[in-house]
N, C-alpha and C positions, 0 to 999 in steps of 0.2 A: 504494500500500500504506500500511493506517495501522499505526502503534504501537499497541499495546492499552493500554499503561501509560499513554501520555499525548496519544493520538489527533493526535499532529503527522504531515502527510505527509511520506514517508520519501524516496520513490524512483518515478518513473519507469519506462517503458518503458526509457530508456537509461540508468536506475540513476539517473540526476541529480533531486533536486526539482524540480515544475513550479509557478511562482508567475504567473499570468494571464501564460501565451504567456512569460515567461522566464526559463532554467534559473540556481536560486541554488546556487550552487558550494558543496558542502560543508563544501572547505578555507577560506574564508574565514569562515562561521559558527564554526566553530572557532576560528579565529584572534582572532575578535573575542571569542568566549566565555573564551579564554587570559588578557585581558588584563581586570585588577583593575579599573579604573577603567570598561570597558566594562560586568562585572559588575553596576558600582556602579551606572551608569545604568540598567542595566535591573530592577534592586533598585526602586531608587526610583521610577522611572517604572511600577511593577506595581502599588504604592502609591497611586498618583494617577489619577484617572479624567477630566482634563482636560490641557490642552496645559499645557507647562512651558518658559519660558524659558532660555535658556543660561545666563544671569546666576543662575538658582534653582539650577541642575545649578553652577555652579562655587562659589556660596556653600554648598552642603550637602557635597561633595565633599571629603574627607577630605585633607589639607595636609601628606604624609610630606614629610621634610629642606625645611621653609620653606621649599615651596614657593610661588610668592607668587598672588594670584588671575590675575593677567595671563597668568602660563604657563601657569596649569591652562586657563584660555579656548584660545589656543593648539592647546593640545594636544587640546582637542576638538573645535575647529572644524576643524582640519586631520588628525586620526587618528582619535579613537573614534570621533568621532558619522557621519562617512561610514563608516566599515568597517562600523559597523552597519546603518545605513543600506542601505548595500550587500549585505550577509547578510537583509535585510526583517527585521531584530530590532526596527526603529522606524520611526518617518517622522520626516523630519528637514527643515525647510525651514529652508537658510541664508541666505536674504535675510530673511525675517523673527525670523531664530535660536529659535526656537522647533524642540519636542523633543513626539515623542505617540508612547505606545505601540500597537501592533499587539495583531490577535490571536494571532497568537507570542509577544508579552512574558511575559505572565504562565507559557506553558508551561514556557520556557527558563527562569525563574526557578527555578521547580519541582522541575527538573531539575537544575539548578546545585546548589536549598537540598540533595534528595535525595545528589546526587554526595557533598558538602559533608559528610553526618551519616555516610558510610560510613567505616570506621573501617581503616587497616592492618594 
């Protein structure tokens, strides 16, 4: 089944998305979409039409309570960039630490900016 608003597949026969032969769990796109810094890469990666470095993702990446660049790396190689990863929000190869968007990046943006301008 597609969305009409933003043509991402939704659901399955057994409710779950099917991404070539295997099933992307809901809750974890969610979970990755929760969190600010995940956000942020896929902001900026919607941006770029080539691969981007880890080094570029933690130099551009926003430094709340001085944070220093070594922890932001850290924190990507070991949380955002697999959760994502793992949700097919990116392609992420960490031997080479380079970062490329999917053809999901830009929708989930979309959907994020849209969420984002809705007001209380």
């Amino acid at each position: 089944m597609q969305s009409a608003e933003c043509g991402l597949e939704i659901m399955s026969t057994n409710n779950q998305p099917q991404r070539e032969g295997r099933t992307v769990q809901p809750l974890s796109s969610f979970q990755a979409l929760a969190d600010s810094r995940c956000q942020f890469v896929l902001s900026y990666l919607s941006q770029r039409s080539n691969t981007v470095s880890v080094d570029e993702l933690v130099e551009r990446i926003p430094r709340p309570n001085e944070e220093t660049p070594a922890t932001i790396r850290l924190s990507l190689y070991h949380a955002q960039l697999p959760k994502l990863a793992d949700a097919e929000l990116i392609q992420y190869d960490a031997k080479q630490e380079t970062v490329e968007r999917t053809a999901m990046t830009g929708q989930v943006v979309a959907i994020l900016d849209r969420a984002r301008s809705i007001k209380p």
